[in-house]
C-alpha positions in Angstrom: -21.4 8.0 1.6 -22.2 5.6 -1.1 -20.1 1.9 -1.7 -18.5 3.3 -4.2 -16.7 6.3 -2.3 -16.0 4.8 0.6 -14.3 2.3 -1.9 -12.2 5.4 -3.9 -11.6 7.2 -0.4 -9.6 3.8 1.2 -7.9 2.3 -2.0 -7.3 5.7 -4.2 -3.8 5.8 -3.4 -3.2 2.2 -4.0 -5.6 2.3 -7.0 -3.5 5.0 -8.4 -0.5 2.8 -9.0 -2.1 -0.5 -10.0 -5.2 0.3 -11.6 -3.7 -0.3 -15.1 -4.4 -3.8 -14.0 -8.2 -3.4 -15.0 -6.9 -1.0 -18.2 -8.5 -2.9 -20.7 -11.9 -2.3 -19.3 -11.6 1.7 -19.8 -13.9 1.8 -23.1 -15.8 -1.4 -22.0 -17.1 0.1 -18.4 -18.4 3.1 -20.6 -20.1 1.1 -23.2 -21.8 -0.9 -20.4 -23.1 2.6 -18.4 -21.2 1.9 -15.6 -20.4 5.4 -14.1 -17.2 4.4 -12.8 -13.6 5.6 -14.0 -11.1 2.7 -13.9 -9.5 3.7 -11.1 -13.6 3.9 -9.0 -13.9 0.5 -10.5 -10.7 -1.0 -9.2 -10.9 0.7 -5.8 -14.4 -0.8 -5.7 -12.8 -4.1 -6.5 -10.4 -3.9 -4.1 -12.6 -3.2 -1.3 -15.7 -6.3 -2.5 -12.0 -8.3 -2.4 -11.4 -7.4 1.4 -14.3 -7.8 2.7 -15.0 -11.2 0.6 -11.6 -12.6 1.2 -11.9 -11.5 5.1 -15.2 -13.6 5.2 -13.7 -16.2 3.2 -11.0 -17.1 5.6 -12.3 -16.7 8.7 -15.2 -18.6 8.0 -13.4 -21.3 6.4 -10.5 -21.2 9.1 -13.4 -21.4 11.9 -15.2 -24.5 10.2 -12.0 -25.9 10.1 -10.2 -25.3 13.6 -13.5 -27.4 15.0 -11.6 -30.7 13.5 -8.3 -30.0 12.8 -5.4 -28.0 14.4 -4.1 -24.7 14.1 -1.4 -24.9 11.5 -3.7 -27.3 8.9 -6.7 -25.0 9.4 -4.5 -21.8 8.7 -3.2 -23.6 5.5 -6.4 -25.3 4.6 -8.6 -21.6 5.2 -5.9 -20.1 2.5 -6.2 -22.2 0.6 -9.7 -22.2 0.2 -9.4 -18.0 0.1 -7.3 -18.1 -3.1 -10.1 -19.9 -5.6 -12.6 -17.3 -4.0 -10.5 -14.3 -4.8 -9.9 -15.8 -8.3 -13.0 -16.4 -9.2 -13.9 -12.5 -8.2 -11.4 -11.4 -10.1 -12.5 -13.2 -12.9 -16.0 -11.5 -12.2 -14.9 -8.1 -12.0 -13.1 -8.6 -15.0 -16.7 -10.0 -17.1 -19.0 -8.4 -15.3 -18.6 -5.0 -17.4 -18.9 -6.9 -20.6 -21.1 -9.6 -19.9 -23.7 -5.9 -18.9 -22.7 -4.6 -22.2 -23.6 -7.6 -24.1 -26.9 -8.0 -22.1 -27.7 -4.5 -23.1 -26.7 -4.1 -26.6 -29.0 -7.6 -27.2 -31.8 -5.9 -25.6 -31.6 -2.7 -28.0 -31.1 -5.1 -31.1 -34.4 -6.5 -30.4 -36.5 -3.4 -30.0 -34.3 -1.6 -32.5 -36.7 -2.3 -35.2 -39.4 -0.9 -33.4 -38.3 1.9 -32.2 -36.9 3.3 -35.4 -40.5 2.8 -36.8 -41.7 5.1 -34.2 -39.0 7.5 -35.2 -39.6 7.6 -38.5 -43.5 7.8 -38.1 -43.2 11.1 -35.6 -40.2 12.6 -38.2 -42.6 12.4 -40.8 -45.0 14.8 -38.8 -42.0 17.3 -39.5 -41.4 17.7 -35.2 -37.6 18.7 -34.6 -35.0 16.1 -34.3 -35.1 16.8 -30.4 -38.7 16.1 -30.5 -38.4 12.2 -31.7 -35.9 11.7 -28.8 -37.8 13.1 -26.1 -41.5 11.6 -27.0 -39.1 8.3 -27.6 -37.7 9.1 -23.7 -41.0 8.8 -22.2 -42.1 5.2 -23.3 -40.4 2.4 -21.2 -41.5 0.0 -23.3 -38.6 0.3 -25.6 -36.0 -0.5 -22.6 -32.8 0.5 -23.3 -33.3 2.7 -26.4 -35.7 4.8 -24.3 -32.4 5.2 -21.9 -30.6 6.4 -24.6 -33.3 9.1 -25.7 -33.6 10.4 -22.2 -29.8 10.6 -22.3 -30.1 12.8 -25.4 -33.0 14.8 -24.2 -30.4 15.6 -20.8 -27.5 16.4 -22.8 -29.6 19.1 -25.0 -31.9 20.6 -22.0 -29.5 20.5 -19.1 -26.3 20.1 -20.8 -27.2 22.6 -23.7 -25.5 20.9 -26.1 -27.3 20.9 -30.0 -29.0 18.0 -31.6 -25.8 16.7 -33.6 -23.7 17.2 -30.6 -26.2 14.9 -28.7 -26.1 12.4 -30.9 -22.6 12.0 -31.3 -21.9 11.8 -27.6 -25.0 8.7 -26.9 -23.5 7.1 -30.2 -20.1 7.3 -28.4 -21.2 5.5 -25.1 -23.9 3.3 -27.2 -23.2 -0.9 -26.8 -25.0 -1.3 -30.0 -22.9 -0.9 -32.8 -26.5 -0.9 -34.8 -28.0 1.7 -32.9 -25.1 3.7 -33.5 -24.6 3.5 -36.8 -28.3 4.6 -36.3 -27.2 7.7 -34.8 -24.7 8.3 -36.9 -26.1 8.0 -40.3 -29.1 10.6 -38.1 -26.6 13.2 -36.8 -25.3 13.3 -40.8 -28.8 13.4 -42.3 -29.1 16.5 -40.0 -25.8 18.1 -40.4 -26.4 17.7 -44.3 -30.2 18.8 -44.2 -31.7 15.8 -45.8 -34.7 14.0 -45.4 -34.8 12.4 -41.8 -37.9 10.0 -42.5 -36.6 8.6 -45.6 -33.3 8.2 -43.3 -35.6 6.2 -40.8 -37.8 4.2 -43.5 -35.0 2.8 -44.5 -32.8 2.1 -41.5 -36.2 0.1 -40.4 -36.5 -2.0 -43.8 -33.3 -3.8 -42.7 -33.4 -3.5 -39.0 -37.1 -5.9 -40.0 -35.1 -8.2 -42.2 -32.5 -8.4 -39.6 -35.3 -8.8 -37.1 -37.2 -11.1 -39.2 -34.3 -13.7 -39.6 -33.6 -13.8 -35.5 -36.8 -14.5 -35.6 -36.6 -17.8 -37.6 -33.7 -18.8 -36.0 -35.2 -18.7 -32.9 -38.1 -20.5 -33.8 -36.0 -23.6 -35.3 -33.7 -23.0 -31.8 -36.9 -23.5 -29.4 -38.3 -26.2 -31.3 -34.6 -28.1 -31.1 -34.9 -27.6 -27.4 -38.4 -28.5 -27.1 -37.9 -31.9 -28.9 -34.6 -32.4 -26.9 -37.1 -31.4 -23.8 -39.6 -33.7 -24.4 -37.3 -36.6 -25.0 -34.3 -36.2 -22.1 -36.0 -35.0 -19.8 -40.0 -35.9 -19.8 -39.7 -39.4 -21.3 -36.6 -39.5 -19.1 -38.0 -39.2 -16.0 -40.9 -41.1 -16.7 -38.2 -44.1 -17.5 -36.4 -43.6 -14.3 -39.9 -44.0 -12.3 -40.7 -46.6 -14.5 -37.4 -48.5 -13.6 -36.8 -47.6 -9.7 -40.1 -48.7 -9.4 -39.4 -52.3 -10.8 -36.2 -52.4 -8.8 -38.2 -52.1 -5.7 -40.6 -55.1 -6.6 -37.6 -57.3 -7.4 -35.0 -55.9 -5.1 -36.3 -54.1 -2.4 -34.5 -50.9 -1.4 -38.1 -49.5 -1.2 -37.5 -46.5 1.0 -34.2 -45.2 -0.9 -35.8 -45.4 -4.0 -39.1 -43.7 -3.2 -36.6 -41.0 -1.8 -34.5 -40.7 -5.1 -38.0 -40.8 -7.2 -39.3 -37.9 -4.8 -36.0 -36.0 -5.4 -36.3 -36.4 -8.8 -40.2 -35.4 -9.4 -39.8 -32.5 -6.8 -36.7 -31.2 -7.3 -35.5 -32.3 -10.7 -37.9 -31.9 -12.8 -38.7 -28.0 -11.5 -35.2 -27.7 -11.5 -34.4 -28.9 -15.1 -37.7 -26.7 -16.1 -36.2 -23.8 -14.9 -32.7 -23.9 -16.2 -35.0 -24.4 -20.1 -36.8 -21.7 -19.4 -34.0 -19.3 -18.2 -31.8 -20.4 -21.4 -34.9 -19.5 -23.7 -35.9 -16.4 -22.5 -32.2 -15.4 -22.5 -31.9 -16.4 -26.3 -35.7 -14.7 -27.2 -35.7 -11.8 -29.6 -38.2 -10.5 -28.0 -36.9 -9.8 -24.4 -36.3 -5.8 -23.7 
């Protein structure tokens, strides 16, 4: 039995009467392709929150019973529990979204893309269908190639029609550009009009829009680069520069050499890490 129904088969009950609590994350766990109902996701909740706050305390009650007694290390170990099973909460509560977010900037930036690819097979006249299941195949356009496949398994083992298909991905779609995509597809179809035109378009605006993300990133990684350069390269060097002249005149040799092997080992790899994370996190291009 999976995490998730041994969760649902403990807490159902309980989840039954409380799971309004986590409510307002009905639309957003869908968005986000999480296949959990509310209730799932709360029962799952409630049994990360045992086991976490069960850890929690003991371990911290434990630690704590080595130096002080009984009554301070019950108090102390509960009081420790309740940030930990606040800030899980608080995660629960993101975590749908913050996967929604990640997703729908992913599709935005190979949106353009992919609706060029769209376009070019629609104007070989294949079906509708077609586009979405040669689109299906090709990881490389991430989530949009998710989306396809989802269409592709409503139609084939679902046997639901084109426009049918395309209403129900728009539905659970984070992108509110890809589905106004879908949309503005599923009415071209209804209506009978010309699909490629349809797509030519979409993809003149989805390049401007790409185009200007573009810029904006460009002028965003140079800020960083010069901010980069300056804090933290000539920064460094100043620091090495300046422990090491406080070590001629003051002694303190060995603490120093410590703090500027700390700082060339662990702070500058560290520091370079955190830029790079932040960058590829902002990139347009990251699918």
């Amino acid at each position: 039995m999976s995490y998730a129904g041994i969760a649902y088969k403990l807490f159902h009950k309980v989840a039954k009467r409380y799971s309004y609590l986590f409510s307002d994350l009905k639309d957003v766990l869908k968005l986000a392709g999480l296949p959990y109902s509310v209730e799932e996701y709360f029962c799952i909740y409630l049994l990360t929150a045992t086991i976490v706050g069960a850890i929690s305390f003991l371990s911290v009650f434990l630690i704590l019973s080595l130096f002080f007694n009984f009554l301070i290390s019950l108090v102390g170990a509960f009081l420790v529990t309740i940030p930990v099973m606040g800030a899980l909460t608080l995660f629960f509560h993101v975590y749908p979204s913050h996967l929604n977010a990640a997703k729908r900037k992913k599709i935005e930036n190979i949106l353009y893309f992919a609706t060029v690819y769209m376009s070019t097979i629609a104007g070989t006249g294949a079906p509708p269908q077609t586009i979405f299941k040669v689109l299906a195949q090709f990881g490389e356009f991430g989530e949009i190639s998710k989306v396809a496949n989802m269409i592709v398994r409503d139609i084939e083992v679902l046997g639901m029609d084109i426009t049918d298909a395309l209403e129900h991905a728009a539905e659970r779609c984070p992108s509110e550009k890809l589905r106004e995509l879908l949309w503005g597809m599923r009415s071209t179809i209804t209506s009978g009009g010309d699909l490629k035109k349809f797509l030519d378009e979409k993809a003149r605006g989805f390049a401007q829009a790409y185009k200007r993300r573009l810029e904006e990133f460009t002028h965003t990684l140079s800020l960083f680069l010069e901010i980069y350069i300056t804090a933290v390269v000539v920064g460094s060097v100043f620091i090495l520069v300046l422990t090491t002249i406080m070590s001629l005149i003051g002694g303190f040799t060995q603490q120093l050499q410590t703090l500027q092997l700390l700082l060339i080992l662990v702070g500058l790899p560290l520091i370079t890490a955190i830029y790079i994370v932040m960058l590829k996190s902002m990139s347009p291009t990251e699918v």
